[in-house]
C-alpha positions as CSV (number, residue, x, y, z in Angstrom):
1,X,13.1,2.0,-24.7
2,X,13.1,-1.7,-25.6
3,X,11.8,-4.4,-23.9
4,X,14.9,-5.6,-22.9
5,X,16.0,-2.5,-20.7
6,X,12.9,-2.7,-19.1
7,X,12.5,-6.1,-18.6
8,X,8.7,-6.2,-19.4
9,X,6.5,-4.4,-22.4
10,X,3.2,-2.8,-21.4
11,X,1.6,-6.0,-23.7
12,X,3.6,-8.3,-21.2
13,X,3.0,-6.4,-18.4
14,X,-0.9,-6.3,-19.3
15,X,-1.3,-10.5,-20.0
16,X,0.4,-12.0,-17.1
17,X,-1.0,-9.9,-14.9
18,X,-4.5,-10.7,-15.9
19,X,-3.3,-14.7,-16.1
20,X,-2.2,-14.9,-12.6
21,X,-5.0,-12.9,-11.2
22,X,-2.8,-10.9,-8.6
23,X,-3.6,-7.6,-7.4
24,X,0.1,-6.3,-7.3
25,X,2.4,-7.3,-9.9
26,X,6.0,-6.9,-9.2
27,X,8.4,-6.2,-12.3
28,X,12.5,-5.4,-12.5
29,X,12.2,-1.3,-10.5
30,X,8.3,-1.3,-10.3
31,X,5.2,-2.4,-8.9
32,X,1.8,-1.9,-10.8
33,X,-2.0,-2.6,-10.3
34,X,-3.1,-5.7,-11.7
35,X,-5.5,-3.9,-14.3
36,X,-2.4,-1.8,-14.8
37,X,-3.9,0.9,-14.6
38,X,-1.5,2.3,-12.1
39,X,2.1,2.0,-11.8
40,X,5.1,3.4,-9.3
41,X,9.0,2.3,-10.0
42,X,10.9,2.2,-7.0
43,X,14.6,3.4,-6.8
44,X,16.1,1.8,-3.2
45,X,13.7,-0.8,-2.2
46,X,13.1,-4.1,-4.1
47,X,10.2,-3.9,-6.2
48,X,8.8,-7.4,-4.1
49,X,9.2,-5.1,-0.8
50,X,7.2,-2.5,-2.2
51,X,4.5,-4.6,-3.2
52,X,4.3,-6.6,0.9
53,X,4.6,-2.7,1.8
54,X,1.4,-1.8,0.3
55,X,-0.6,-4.9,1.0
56,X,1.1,-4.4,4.7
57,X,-0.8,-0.7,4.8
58,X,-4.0,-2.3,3.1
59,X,-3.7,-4.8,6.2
60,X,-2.9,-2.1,8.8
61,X,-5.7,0.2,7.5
62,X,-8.4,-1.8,5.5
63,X,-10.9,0.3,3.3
64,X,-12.3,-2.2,0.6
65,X,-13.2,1.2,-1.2
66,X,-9.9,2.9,-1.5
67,X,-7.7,1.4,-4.4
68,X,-4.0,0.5,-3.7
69,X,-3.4,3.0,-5.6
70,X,-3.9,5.4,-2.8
71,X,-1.9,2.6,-0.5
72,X,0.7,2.9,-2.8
73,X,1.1,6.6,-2.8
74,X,1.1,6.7,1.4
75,X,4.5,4.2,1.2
76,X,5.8,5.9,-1.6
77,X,8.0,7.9,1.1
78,X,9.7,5.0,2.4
79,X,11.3,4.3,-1.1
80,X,14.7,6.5,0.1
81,X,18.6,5.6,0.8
82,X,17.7,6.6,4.5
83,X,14.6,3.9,4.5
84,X,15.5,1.3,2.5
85,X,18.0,-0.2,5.3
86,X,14.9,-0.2,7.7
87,X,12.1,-1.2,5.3
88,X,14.0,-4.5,3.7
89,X,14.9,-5.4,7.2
90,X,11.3,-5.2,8.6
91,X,9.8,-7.0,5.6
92,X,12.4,-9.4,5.4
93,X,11.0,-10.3,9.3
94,X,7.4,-9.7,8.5
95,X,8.5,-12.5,5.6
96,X,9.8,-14.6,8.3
97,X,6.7,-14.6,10.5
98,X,4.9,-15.9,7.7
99,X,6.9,-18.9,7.0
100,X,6.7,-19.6,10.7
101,X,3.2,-19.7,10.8
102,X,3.5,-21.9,7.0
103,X,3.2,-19.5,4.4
104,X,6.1,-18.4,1.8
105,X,5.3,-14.6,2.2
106,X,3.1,-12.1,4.1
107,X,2.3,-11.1,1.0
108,X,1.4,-15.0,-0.1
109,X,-0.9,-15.5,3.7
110,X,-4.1,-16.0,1.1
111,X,-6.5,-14.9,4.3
112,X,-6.9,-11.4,5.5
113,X,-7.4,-12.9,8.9
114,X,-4.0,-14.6,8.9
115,X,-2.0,-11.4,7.8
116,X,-3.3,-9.5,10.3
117,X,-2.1,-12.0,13.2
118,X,1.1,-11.9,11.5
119,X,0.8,-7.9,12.1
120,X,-0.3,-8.6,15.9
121,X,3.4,-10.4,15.9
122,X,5.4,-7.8,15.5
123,X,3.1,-4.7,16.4
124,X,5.4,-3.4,19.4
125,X,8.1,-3.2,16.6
126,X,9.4,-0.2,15.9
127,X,9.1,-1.2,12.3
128,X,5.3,-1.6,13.0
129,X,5.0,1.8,14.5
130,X,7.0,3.4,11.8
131,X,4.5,1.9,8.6
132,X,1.6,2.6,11.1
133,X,2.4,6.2,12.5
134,X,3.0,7.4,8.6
135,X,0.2,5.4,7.1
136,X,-2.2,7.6,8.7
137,X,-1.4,11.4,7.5
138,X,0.2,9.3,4.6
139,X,-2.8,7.8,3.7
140,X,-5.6,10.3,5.0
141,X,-4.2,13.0,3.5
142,X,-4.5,12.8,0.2
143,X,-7.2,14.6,-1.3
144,X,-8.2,12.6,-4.0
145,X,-9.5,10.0,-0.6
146,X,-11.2,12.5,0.9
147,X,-14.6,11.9,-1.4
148,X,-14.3,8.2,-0.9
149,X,-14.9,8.9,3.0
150,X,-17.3,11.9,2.8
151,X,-14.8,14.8,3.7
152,X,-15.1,18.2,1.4
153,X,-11.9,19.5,2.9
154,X,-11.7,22.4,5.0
155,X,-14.6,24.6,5.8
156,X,-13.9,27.6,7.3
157,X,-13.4,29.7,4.0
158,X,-16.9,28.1,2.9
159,X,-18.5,29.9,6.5
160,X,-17.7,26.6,8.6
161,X,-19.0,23.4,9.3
162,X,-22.2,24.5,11.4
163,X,-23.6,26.1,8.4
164,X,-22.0,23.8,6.0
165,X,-21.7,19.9,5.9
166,X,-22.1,19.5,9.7
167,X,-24.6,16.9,10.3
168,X,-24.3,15.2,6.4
169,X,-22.4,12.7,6.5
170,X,-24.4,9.1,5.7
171,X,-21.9,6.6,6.1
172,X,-21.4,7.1,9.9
């Protein structure tokens, strides 16, 4: 396809990501990685939603070792006609919270500190629960995180963990 049907070329994509130096950039139906290395489109929600969605989920679980990538792929759920409604509405008063507090976005609050009182705001939300209850099988269960925290996965058809893996986990 041409540039002009997608609104960006991978070139484009590529430059002004590295120029502005964000870690999510936001096109017309996708969000990518700012060493564009990864890319989702999204179909119901805005592409800006997406993005405060992931850094939302990065915010709710922080691992400075997991990529958004893997943030990405735990939200990628709530990109449906049943969600959308739900998801805009929440993000649109996660936006608000952070122009009440002086910032033009959650996803603009430059301080991790300052996002996550945001978050404290609305936590009680059923919004809130929603991103958090899903985050964690959404998030934990892929396998490809599962070396970054120092889980092998199930060991019972290996002859279990007491033989296997029980006590070698360093990071603990």
């Amino acid at each position: 396809m041409t540039a002009s049907k997608k609104g960006l070329t991978r070139r484009q994509l590529l430059s002004r990501s590295v120029a502005a130096g964000a870690s999510l950039v936001v096109g017309s139906g996708f969000v990518a990685g700012n060493s564009a290395t990864w890319a989702m489109g999204v179909d119901h929600l805005q592409p800006a939603t997406m993005a405060t969605l992931i850094q939302m989920a990065r915010d709710i679980y922080p691992h400075d070792h997991v990529a958004d990538e893997f943030y990405a792929i735990a939200v990628k759920g709530y990109d449906s006609a049943d969600s959308a409604p739900m998801i805009e509405a929440g993000i649109a008063a996660l936006d608000t919270a952070a122009q009440g507090k002086g910032h033009a976005s959650y996803v603009d609050t430059g301080w991790e500190r300052d996002r996550v009182d945001i978050l404290r705001g609305i936590e009680n939300s059923g919004f809130f629960q929603t991103i958090r209850g899903g985050l964690v099988t959404g998030l934990y269960n892929q396998k490809d995180v599962w070396p970054l925290f120092g889980y092998e996965g199930e060991s019972f058809s290996k002859g279990g963990y007491l033989d296997r893996g029980f006590d070698d986990i360093n990071w603990i």
